[in-house]
Backbone bond lengths (Angstrom), bond angles and torsions (degrees), N, CA, C in turn:
res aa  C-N    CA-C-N  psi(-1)  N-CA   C-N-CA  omega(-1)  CA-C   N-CA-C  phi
1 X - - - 1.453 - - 1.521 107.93 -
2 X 1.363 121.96 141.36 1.264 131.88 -161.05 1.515 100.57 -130.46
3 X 1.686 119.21 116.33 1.542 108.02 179.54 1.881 104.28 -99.25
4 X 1.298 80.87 135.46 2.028 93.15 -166.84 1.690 96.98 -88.02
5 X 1.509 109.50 -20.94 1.782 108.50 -176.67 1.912 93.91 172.57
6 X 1.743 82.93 145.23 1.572 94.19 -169.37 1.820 81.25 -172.65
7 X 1.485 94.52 108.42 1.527 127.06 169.52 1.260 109.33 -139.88
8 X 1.292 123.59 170.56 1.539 137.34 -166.72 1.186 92.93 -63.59
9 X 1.751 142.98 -50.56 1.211 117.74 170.31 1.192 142.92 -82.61
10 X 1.117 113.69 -6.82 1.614 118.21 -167.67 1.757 108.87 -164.25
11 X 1.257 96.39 142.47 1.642 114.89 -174.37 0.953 113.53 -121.97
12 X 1.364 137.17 122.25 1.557 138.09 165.95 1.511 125.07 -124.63
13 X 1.098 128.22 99.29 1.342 144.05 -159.76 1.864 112.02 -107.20
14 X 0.645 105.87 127.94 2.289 122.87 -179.42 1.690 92.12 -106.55
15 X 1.789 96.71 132.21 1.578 104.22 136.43 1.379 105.80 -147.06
16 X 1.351 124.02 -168.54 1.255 122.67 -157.00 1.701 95.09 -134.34
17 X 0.884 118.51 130.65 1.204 135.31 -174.54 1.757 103.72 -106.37
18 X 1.256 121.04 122.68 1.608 117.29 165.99 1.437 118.03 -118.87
19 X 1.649 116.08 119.29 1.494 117.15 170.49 1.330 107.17 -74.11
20 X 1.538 108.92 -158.08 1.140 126.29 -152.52 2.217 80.59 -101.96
21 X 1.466 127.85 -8.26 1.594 111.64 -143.08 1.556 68.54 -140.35
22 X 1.631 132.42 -63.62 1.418 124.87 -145.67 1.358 79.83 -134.16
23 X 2.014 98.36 179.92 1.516 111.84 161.35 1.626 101.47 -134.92
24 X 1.441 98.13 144.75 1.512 101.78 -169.25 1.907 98.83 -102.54
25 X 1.425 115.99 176.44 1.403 117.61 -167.27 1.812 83.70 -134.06
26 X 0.948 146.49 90.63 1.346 158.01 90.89 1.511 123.70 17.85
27 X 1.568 110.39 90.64 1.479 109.84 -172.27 1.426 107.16 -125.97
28 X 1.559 112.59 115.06 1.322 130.54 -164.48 2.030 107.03 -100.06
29 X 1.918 101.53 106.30 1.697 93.95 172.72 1.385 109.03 -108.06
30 X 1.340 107.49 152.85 1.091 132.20 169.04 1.658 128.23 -124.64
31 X 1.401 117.84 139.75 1.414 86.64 -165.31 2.113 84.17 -136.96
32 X 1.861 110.43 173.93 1.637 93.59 170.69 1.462 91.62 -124.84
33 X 2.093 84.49 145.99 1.726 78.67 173.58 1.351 99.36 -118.81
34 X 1.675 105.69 145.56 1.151 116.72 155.59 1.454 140.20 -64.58
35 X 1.367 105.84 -63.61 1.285 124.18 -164.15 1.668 102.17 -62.88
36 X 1.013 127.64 -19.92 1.937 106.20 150.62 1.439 132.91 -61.28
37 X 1.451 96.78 150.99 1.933 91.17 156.85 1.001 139.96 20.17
38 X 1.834 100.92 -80.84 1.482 117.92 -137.18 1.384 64.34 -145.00
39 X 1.687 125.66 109.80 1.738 104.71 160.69 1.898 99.70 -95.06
40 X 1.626 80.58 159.52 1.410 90.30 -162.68 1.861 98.10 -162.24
41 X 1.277 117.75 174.42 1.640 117.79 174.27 1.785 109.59 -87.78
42 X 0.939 110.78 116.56 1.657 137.14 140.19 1.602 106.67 15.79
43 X 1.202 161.19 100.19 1.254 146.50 139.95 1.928 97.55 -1.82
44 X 1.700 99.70 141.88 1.607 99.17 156.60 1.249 131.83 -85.06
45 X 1.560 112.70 135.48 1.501 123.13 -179.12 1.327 106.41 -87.40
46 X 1.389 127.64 148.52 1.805 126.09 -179.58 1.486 102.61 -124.37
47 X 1.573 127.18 126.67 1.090 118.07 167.03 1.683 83.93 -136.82
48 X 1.728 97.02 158.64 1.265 137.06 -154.70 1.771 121.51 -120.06
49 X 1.228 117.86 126.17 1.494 102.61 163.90 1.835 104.17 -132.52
50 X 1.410 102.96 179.47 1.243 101.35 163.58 1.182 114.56 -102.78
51 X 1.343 119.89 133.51 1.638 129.51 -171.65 1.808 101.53 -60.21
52 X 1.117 107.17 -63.65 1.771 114.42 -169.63 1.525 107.10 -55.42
53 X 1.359 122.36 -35.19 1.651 114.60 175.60 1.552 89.42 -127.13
54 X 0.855 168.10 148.27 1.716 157.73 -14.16 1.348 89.91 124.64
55 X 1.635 126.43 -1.05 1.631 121.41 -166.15 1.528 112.87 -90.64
56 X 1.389 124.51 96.10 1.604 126.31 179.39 1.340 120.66 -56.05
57 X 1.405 116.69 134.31 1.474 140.59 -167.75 1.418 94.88 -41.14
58 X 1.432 136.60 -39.55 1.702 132.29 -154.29 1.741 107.03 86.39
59 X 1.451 124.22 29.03 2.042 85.12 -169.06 1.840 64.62 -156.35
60 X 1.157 109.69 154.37 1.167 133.65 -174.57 1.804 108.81 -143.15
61 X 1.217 131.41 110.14 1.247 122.26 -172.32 1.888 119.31 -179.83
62 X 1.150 115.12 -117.81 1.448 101.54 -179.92 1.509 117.27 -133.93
63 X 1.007 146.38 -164.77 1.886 113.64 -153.89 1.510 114.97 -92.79
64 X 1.343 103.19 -17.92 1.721 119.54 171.23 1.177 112.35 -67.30
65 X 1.575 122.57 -29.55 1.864 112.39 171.38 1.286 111.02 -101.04
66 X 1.675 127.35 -13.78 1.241 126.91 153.47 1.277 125.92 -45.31
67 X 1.796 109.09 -52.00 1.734 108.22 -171.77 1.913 104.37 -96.75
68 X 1.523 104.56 8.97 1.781 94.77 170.03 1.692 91.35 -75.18
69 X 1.751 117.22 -47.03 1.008 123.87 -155.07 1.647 119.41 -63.85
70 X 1.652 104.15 -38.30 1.495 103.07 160.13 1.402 110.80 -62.03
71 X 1.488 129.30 -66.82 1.242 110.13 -171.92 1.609 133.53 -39.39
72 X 1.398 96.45 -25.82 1.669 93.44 169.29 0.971 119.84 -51.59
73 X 1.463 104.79 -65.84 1.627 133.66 -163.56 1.966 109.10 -60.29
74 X 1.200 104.38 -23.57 1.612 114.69 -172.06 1.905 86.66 -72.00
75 X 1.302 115.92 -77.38 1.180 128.11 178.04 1.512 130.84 -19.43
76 X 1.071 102.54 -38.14 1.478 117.44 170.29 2.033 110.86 -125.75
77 X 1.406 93.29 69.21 1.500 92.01 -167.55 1.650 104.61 -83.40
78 X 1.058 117.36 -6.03 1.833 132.50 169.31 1.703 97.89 -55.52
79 X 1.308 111.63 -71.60 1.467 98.21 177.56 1.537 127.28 -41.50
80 X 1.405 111.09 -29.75 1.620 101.90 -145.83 2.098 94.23 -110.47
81 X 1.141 119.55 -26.11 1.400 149.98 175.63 1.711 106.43 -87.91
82 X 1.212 103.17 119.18 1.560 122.49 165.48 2.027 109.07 -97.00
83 X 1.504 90.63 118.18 1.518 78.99 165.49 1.633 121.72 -75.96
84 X 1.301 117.79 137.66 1.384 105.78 154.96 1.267 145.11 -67.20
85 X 1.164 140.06 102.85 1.684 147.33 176.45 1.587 115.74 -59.59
């Protein structure tokens, strides 16, 4: 795990995830809020790219719709992957 930024408000952390076809780059935010209650840090948000083309999954959310969303995308890696000639 690689931290990209981590200040009193906000944390943003990368890892790299590798399937069996591609490897995805996994970017975890976090942010703190004040202005509630009880301040405290943010639930984590997960957004996604594909390492081999720079092209992001589309779904932004929490790690259970992140890794349904890779597993799709691994599965049918013909769509998302250009061979080179």
């Amino acid at each position: 795990m690689k931290t990209l930024e981590n200040t009193k408000t906000r944390k943003v952390k990368t890892i790299e995830v590798i399937f069996s076809n591609m490897t995805f780059v996994v970017k975890v935010h976090s942010h703190y809020m004040v202005a509630l209650n009880s301040p405290s840090w943010s639930t984590n948000r997960y957004t996604a790219t594909i390492k081999e083309t720079g092209e992001g999954i589309g779904v932004m959310g929490g790690k259970k719709l992140i890794t349904s969303q890779m597993d799709l995308i691994n599965s049918r890696p013909d769509l998302f992957l250009r061979k080179l000639i």
